[in-house]
C-alpha positions in Angstrom: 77.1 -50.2 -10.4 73.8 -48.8 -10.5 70.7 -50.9 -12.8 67.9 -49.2 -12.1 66.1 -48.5 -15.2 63.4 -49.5 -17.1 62.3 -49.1 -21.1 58.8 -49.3 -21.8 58.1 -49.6 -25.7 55.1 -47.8 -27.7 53.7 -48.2 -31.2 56.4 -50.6 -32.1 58.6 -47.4 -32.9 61.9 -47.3 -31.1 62.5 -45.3 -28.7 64.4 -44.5 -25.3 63.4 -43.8 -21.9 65.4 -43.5 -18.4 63.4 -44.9 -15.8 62.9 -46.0 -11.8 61.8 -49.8 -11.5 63.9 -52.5 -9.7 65.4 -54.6 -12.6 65.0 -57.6 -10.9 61.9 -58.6 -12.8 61.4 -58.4 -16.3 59.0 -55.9 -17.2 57.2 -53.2 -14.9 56.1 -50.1 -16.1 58.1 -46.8 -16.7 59.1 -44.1 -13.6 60.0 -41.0 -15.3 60.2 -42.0 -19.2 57.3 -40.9 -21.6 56.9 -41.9 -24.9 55.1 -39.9 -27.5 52.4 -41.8 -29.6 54.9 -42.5 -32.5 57.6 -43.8 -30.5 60.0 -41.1 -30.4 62.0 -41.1 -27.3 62.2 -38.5 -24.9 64.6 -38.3 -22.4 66.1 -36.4 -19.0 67.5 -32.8 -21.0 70.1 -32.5 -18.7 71.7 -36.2 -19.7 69.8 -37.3 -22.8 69.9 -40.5 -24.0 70.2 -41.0 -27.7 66.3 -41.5 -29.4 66.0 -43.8 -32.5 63.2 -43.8 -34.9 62.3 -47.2 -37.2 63.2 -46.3 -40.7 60.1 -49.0 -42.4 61.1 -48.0 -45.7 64.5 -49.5 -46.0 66.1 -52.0 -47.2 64.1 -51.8 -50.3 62.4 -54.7 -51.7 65.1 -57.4 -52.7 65.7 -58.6 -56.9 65.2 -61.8 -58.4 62.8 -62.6 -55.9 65.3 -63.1 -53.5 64.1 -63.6 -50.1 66.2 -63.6 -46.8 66.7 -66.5 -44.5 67.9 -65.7 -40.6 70.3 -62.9 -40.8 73.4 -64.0 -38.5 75.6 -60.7 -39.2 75.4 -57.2 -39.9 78.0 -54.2 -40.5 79.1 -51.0 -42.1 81.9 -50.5 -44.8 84.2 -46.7 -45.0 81.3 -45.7 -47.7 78.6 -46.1 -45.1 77.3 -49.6 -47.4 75.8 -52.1 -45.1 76.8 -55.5 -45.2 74.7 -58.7 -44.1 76.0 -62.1 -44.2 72.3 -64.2 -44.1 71.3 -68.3 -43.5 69.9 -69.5 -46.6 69.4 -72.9 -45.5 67.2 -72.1 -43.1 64.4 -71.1 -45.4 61.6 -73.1 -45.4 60.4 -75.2 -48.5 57.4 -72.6 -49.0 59.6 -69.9 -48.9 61.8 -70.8 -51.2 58.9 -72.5 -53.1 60.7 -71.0 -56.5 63.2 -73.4 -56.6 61.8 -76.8 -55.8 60.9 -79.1 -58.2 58.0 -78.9 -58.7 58.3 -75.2 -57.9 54.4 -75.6 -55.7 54.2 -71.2 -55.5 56.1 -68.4 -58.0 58.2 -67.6 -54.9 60.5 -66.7 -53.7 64.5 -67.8 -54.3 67.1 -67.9 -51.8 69.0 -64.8 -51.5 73.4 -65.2 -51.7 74.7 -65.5 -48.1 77.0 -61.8 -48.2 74.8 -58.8 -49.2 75.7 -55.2 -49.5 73.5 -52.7 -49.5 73.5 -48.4 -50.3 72.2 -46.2 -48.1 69.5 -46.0 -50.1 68.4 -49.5 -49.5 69.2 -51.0 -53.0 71.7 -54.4 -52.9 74.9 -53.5 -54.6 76.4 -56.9 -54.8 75.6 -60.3 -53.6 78.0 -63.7 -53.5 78.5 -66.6 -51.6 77.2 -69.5 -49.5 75.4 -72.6 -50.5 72.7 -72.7 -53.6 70.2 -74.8 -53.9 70.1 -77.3 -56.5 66.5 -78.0 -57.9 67.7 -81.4 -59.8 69.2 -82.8 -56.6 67.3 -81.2 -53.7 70.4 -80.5 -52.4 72.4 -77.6 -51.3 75.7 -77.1 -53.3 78.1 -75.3 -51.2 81.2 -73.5 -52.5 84.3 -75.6 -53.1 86.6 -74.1 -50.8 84.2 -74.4 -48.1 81.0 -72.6 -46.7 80.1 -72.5 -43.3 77.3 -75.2 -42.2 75.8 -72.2 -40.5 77.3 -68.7 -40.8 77.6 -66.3 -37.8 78.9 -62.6 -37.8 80.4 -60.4 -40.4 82.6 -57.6 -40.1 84.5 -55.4 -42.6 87.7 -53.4 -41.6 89.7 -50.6 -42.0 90.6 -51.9 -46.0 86.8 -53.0 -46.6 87.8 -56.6 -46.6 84.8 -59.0 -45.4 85.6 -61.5 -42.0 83.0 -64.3 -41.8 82.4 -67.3 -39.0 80.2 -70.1 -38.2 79.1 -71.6 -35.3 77.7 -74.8 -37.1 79.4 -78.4 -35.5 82.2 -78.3 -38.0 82.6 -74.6 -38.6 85.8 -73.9 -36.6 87.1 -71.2 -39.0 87.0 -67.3 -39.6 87.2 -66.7 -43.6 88.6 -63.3 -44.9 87.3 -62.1 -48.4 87.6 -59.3 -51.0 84.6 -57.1 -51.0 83.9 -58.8 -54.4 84.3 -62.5 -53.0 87.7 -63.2 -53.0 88.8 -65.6 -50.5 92.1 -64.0 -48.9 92.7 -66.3 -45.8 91.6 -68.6 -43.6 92.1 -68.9 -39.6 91.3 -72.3 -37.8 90.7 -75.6 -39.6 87.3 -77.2 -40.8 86.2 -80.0 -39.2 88.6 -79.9 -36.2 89.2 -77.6 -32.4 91.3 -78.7 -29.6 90.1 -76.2 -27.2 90.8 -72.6 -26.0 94.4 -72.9 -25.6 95.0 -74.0 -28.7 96.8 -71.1 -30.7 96.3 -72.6 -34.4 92.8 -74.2 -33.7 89.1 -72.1 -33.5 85.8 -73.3 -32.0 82.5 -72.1 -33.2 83.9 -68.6 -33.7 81.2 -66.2 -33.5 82.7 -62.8 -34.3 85.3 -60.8 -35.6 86.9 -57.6 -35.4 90.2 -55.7 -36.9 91.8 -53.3 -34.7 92.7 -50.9 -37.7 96.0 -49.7 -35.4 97.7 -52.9 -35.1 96.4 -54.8 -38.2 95.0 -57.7 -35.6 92.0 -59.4 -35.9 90.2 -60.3 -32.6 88.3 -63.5 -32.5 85.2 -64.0 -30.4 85.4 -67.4 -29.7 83.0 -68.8 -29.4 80.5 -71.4 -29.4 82.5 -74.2 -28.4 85.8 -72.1 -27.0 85.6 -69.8 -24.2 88.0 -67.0 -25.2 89.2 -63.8 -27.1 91.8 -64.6 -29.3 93.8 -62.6 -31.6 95.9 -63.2 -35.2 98.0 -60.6 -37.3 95.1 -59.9 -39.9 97.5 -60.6 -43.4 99.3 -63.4 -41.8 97.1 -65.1 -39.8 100.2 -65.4 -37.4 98.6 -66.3 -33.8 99.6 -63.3 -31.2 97.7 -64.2 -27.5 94.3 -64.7 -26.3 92.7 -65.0 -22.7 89.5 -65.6 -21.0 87.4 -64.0 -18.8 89.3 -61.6 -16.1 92.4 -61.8 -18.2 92.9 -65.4 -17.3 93.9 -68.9 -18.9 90.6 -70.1 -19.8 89.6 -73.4 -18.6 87.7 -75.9 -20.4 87.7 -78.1 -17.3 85.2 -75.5 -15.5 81.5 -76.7 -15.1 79.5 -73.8 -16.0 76.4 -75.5 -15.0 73.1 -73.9 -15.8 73.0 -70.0 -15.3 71.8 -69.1 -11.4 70.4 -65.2 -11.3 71.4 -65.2 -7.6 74.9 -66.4 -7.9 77.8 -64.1 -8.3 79.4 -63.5 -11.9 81.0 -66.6 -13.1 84.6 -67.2 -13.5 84.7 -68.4 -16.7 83.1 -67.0 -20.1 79.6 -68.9 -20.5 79.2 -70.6 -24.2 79.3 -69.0 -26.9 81.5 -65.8 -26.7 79.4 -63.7 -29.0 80.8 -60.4 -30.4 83.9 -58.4 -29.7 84.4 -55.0 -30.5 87.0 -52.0 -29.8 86.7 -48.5 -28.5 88.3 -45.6 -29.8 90.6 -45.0 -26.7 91.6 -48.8 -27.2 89.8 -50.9 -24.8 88.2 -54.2 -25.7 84.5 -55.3 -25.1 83.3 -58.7 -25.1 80.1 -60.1 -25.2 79.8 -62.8 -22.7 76.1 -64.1 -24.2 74.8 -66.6 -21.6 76.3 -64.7 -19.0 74.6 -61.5 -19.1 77.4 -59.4 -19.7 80.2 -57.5 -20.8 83.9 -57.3 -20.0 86.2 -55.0 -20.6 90.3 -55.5 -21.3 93.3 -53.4 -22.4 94.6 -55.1 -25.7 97.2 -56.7 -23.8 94.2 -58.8 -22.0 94.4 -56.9 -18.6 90.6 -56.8 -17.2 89.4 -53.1 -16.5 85.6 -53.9 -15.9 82.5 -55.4 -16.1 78.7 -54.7 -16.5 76.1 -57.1 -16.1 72.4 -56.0 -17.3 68.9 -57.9 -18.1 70.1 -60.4 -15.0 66.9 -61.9 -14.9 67.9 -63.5 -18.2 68.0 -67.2 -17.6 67.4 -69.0 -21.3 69.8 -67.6 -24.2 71.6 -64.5 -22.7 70.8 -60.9 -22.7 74.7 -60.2 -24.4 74.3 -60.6 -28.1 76.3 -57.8 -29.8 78.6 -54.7 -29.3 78.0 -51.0 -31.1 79.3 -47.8 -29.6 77.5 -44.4 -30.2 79.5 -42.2 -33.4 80.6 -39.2 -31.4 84.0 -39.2 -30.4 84.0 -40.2 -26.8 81.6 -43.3 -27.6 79.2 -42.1 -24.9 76.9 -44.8 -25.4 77.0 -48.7 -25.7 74.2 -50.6 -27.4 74.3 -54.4 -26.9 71.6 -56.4 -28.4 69.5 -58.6 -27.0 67.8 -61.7 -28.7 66.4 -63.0 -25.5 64.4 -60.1 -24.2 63.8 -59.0 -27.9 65.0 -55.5 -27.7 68.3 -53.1 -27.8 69.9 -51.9 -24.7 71.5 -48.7 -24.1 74.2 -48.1 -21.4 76.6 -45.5 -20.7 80.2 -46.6 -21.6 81.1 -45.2 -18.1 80.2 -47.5 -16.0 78.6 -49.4 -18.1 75.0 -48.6 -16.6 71.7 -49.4 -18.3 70.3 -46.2 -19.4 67.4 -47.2 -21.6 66.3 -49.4 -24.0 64.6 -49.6 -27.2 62.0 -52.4 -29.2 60.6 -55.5 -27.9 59.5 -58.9 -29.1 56.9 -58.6 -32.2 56.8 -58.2 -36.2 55.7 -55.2 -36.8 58.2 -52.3 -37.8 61.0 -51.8 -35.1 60.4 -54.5 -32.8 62.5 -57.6 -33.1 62.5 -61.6 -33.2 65.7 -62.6 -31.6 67.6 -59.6 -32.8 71.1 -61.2 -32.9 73.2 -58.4 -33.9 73.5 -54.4 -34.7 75.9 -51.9 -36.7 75.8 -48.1 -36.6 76.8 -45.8 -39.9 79.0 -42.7 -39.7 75.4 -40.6 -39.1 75.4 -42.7 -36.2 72.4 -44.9 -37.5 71.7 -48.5 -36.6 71.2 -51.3 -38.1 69.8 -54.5 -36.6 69.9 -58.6 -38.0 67.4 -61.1 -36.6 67.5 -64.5 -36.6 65.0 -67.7 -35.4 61.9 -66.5 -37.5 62.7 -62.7 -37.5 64.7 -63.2 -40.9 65.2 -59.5 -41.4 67.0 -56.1 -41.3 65.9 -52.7 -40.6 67.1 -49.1 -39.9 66.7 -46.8 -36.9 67.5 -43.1 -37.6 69.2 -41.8 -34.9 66.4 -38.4 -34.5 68.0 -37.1 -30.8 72.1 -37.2 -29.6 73.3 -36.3 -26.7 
């Protein structure tokens, strides 16, 4: 498998480029890519990598003075409506300086944990997660239970909403209505007994519902090392497997990541997204280990792709998204660590360009944890640690 590439950013503005430096340092500077001075990619005619344009306009500015904490989750509903699920606790006390007591500033208040929003930008409706309480200085969390710290959000083929958490105790997945309605639960709170336990979850960290079967696939997680999949009404447990197709192993030392050593046997902590193609194969997201593997449903390994090797602190493999035409061209995989969005060609799973880079100006990211595309083939990208935010890239060139 070929990794020469390279993606040099400009502006801030997204962009892609095709490239020829070694990628076995970070950086460089760019072979045959060329950026125009607003961004806009332009790549090889003959082969041309989809070119992305920040959209700074959108979301619009949020009501009741809501502000966002670290966004953990991102997705797209069947009426194109983008869905967030967002960390209020981990707003600081100024920026949520509405709602102590004293309140010390006029803003701002912490936003509900599950957002959706129009195409438009406007929020259509907004529930869940903990609130804080300006009597107690406390957070009051649902009664059924809340996540400690959420982590990923999908919403399948009947627009129901799948949450995790990857907090200590979090070892469930919750399934709601689109208005809140809490429909199941997978795993138990407060408890895991590893990644060969059928009933039990461990710091799941993403969801999704193969709308053919009715199964929902479990990335799991932060404390498992696994895929592992339920019937989606039931919750009735149906098989799971780790990395290659095998029985995972808790008893393997992973040890700390080595860029010269060969591809591990074992998932590296956490197993972070999990998504599935239209011809039917399934992707996962092994984080800390700088790559992606590939299965039938049946958990039969086809490939892998490593990229961003270099990557020794927090993994370059942070989420999944395929390209909206019909033969899902194009794989983007986020990348918190090296602060930017990788594209590769689904054959092969080669790095073909790249787009943003660390920053806070308007399409570049802080730790940009995970991504969604729309039907207009749009993306949409969530940050976390101090990024705390969402934006839009219009998709302005297709192959």
């Amino acid at each position: 498998m070929s990794l020469r590439f390279i993606g040099i950013l400009t502006s801030g503005i997204a962009l892609s480029l095709i490239g020829g430096c070694a990628p076995d340092a970070p950086g460089g500077t760019a072979g045959t890519g060329v950026a125009s001075a607003l961004g806009t990619a332009v790549a090889a005619a003959s082969d041309q990598v989809p070119a992305y344009q920040v959209d700074a306009s959108w979301p619009k500015p949020l009501p009741n003075d809501w502000i966002l904490g670290q966004v953990a989750g991102i997705a797209v509903d069947s009426q194109d409506h983008i869905w967030i699920i967002q960390r209020p606790r981990t707003l600081t006390a100024h920026e949520a300086g509405a709602v102590q007591n004293p309140p010390p500033t006029d803003c701002c208040v912490p936003a509900p944990s599950i957002m959706e929003f129009s195409q438009e930008g406007d929020v259509l409706r907004a529930w869940g997660g903990p609130v804080w309480n300006q009597e107690t200085a406390e957070w009051d969390t649902p009664a059924d239970g809340w996540p400690e710290q959420e982590h990923g959000i999908f919403v399948d083929h009947e627009d129901n909403i799948w949450i995790g958490g990857n907090g200590a105790d979090d070892h469930v997945v919750l399934k709601y209505s689109p208005d809140g309605e809490r429909l199941l639960m997978l795993g138990h709170w407060n408890e895991t007994r590893g990644s060969n336990d059928p009933d039990h979850l461990g710091r799941p960290a993403d969801v999704y519902v193969d709308p053919e079967t009715n199964e929902v696939y479990v990335a799991d997680g932060y404390g498992n090392r696994r895929v592992i999949i339920f019937d989606a009404d039931s919750g009735e447990y149906k098989r799971h497997w780790g990395a290659y197709g095998n029985v995972p192993d808790d008893s393997i030392e992973l040890g700390d990541y080595d860029v010269n050593a060969d591809p591990h046997e074992s998932f590296r902590s956490p197993v972070h997204a999990v998504r599935i193609s239209n011809d039917g194969l399934v992707y996962i997201a092994d984080r800390a280990g700088n790559r992606l593997q590939v299965f039938n449903k049946d958990g039969s390994f086809v490939e892998e792709g490593l990229f961003a090797a270099w990557t020794s602190v927090q993994g370059s493999a942070w989420d999944i998204e395929f390209s909206n035409d019909a033969e899902q061209t194009w794989v983007f995989v986020a990348d918190g660590a090296n602060m930017k969005i990788w594209i590769l060609r689904r054959d092969g799973l080669e790095v073909v360009g790249s787009f943003g880079r660390g920053g806070r100006q308007a399409g570049q990211f802080n730790w940009v944890h995970n991504l969604t595309a729309d039907s207009n083939g749009n993306l949409y990208t969530a940050e976390v640690n101090t990024g705390k935010r969402i934006q839009r890239f219009r998709l302005i060139a297709a192959n």
